[in-house]
N, C-alpha and C positions, 0 to 999 in steps of 0.2 A: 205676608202681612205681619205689622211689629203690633205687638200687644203693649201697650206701656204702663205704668207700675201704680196699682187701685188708689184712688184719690177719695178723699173724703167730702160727698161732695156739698156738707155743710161749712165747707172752710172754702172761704175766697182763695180760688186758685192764684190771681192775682198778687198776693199779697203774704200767700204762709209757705212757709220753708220753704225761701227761694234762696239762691245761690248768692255773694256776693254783687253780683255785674250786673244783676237784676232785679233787686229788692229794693223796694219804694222808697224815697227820701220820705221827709216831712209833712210834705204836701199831699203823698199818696202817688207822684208821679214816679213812676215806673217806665225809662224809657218808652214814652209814650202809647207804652201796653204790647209794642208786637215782641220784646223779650221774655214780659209775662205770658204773654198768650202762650207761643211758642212752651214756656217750661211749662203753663197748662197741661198742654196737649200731649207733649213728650216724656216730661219729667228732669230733659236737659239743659242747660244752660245751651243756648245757641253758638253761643261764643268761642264754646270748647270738644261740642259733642261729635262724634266719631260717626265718618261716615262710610270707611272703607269697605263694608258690603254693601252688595246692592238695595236690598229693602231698608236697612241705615238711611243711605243716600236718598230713599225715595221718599220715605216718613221724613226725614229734613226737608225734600224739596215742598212739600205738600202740608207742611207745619211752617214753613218760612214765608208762604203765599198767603196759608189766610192768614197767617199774625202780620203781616202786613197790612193786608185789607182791612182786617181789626182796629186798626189804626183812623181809618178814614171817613168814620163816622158819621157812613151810612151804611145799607143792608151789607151784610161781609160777602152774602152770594152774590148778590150782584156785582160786584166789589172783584169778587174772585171770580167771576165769570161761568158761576153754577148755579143751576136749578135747587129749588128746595127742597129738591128729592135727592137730585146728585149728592148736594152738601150732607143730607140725612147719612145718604148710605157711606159717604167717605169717612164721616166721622165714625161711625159703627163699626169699619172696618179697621181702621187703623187709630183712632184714637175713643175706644169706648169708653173711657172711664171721663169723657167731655162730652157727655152726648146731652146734659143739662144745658150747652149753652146752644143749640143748633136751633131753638124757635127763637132765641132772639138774633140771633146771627140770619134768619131765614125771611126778615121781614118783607113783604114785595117792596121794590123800586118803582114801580109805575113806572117803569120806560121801557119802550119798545124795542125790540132786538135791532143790533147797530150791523150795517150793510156789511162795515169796515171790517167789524169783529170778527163774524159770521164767515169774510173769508178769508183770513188766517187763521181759523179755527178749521174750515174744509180744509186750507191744503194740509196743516199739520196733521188734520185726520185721514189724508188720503197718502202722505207719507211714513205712516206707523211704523214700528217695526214689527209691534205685537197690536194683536186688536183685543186689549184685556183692559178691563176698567182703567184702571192708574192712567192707562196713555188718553184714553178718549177724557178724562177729566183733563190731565194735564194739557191736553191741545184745546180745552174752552178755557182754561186758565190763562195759561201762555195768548191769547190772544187778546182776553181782556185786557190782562197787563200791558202790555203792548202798546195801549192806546196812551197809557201814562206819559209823563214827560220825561222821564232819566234815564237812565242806559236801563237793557231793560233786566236784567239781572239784579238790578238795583229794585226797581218794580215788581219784582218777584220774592224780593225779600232775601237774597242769596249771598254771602258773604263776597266774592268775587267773579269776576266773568269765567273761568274758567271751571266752577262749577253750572253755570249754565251750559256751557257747552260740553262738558258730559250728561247732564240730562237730555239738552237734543241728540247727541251722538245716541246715547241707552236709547230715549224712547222713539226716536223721531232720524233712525238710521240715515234711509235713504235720501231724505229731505238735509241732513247735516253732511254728508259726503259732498252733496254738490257746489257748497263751502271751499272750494280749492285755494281760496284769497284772503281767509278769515275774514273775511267780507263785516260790518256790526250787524248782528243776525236781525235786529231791527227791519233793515235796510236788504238784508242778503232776502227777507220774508219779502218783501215788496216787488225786487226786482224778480222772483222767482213767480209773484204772482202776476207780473206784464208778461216774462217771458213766455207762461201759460197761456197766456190768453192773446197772445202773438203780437203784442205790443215792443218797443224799443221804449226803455227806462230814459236812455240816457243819450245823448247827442254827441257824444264823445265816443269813438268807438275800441279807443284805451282808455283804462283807468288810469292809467300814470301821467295823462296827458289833458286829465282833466280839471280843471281849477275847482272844482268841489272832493277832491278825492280824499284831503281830511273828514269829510263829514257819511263818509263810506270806511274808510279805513283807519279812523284815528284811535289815538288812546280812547280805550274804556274801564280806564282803572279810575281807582279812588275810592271812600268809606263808603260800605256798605251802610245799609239806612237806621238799621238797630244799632250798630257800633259807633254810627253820627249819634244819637238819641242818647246811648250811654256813656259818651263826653260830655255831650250838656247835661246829665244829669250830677255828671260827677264835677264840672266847673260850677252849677250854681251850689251844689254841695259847699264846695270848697268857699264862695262869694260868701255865701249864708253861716260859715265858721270864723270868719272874718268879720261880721257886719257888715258887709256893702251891698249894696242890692243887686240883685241877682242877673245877671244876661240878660237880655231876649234872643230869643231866637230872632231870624227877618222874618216869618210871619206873625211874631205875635207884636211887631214894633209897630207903631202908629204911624 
C-alpha cells in the first residue's frame, strides 16, 4: 500500500499547488479534472510520475482509472466499475487523505449489473495471479472499462498500451501469457471468452488470412486521454493570449 503526502482537506484539491501540466486555466478547466484528480489522489503529476516498483505502478494504475471516470459525469463507481464499499475501501487504502470525496464519487447509478461486464470481470477473476484485493478490483475495473469505445488503455486512463500490458501480465498472469499474438486485449478478452465456452470467434481459421485482422492486431498507439486534455488546455491557453476564440473540442461543437 502507498500512503500519499497529507492534504489539506479545506483546500480544493483540484486547484491548489498543482504542478505546471495540471493547474486550471481561467476558466477553472483543469484538463477536464482526470489530471487533477489524479494529483488529488497521489500528490503526482501523471505526466511524470514514477512507476518503477510495483505498488508505484499499482497506485498509478488505480489513480489513472478513477481520474478518468471522474471525468464522465456520472457516479465514478459505477464509472469505475465498483461497489460503494469497494470504492470506500480502495480509497482508505491507498489514497487516504481523499477519503472526503468517496460519498460523492459513490452516488448509485440505478442500473442494473450489465451481462457483458460481469463476464469479463469472472474471467479476469478466474485468471488472477494473486487473490488479494488490488486484483479482484482491478478485474471489475478492467471490465467496466472495457465496454468504453477507445483502445482500452486509453479507458483506463493509462499513458500507453504497454503499461497495460504489464498490469495484465502483474495482476492477471495466466490469462495474459495466453496472449502469444499481442492479440488488442480488448479483442484477445472476447475471443478467450468464446473459446471457454466452446464457441469458434472467427471463421477464418488464420489470422493472417483474414480480412478483419487490422481490427485484432492493429496499432493501438496514440495520446493517451489526460495528455489529449492537456493540449487543449494548453491551445486554448494560447487562443485566449492572442484574442481569438478559443477551439472546440468535436463534442462541444454544434
Amino acid at each position: 500500500m502507498i500512503v500519499t503526502e497529507p492534504r489539506d482537506p479545506s483546500v480544493d484539491p483540484a486547484a491548489a499547488s498543482l504542478p505546471p501540466s495540471v493547474r486550471p486555466n481561467d476558466d477553472g478547466d483543469c484538463t477536464a479534472g482526470a489530471a487533477a484528480t489524479y494529483f488529488m489522489l497521489t500528490g503526482c503529476d501523471p505526466a511524470t510520475t514514477e512507476i518503477k516498483q510495483d505498488n508505484s505502478f499499482d497506485q498509478h494504475v488505480l489513480a489513472s482509472i478513477l481520474a478518468v471516470a471522474a471525468t464522465e459525469g456520472r457516479s465514478v463507481a459505477e464509472r469505475a466499475g465498483l461497489s460503494a464499499q469497494d470504492l470506500s475501501t480502495l480509497v482508505a487504502q491507498w489514497f487516504p487523505f481523499a477519503q472526503g470525496v468517496v460519498a460523492a464519487w459513490s452516488t448509485p447509478s440505478g442500473q442494473a449489473e450489465d451481462e457483458e461486464i460481469a463476464m469479463v470481470r469472472d474471467l479476469l477473476l478466474a485468471q488472477r495471479s494473486n487473490k488479494d484485493d488490488v486484483s479482484g478490483w482491478l478485474a471489475a475495473m478492467i471490465a467496466r472499462r472495457a465496454m468504453e469505445p477507445n483502445h482500452l488503455w486509453e479507458d483506463l486512463g493509462l499513458r500507453e498500451r504497454p503499461e497495460l500490458t504489464r498490469l495484465l501480465t502483474r495482476h492477471f498472469a495466466p490469462l495474459a501469457a495466453r496472449n502469444t499474438k499481442n492479440m488488442k486485449w480488448k479483442r484477445f478478452f472476447y475471443r478467450m471468452l468464446c473459446e471457454d465456452d466452446g464457441f469458434v470467434m472467427c471463421a477464418t481459421p488464420v489470422c493472417t488470412q483474414c480480412n478483419d485482422f487490422d481490427l485484432c492486431f492493429g496499432e493501438e498507439s496514440g495520446e493517451s486521454r489526460m495528455a489529449e486534455r492537456r493540449r487543449e488546455v494548453a491551445l486554448r491557453t494560447a487562443e485566449l493570449s492572442v484574442g481569438t476564440e478559443p477551439s472546440r473540442s468535436p463534442e462541444q461543437r454544434p
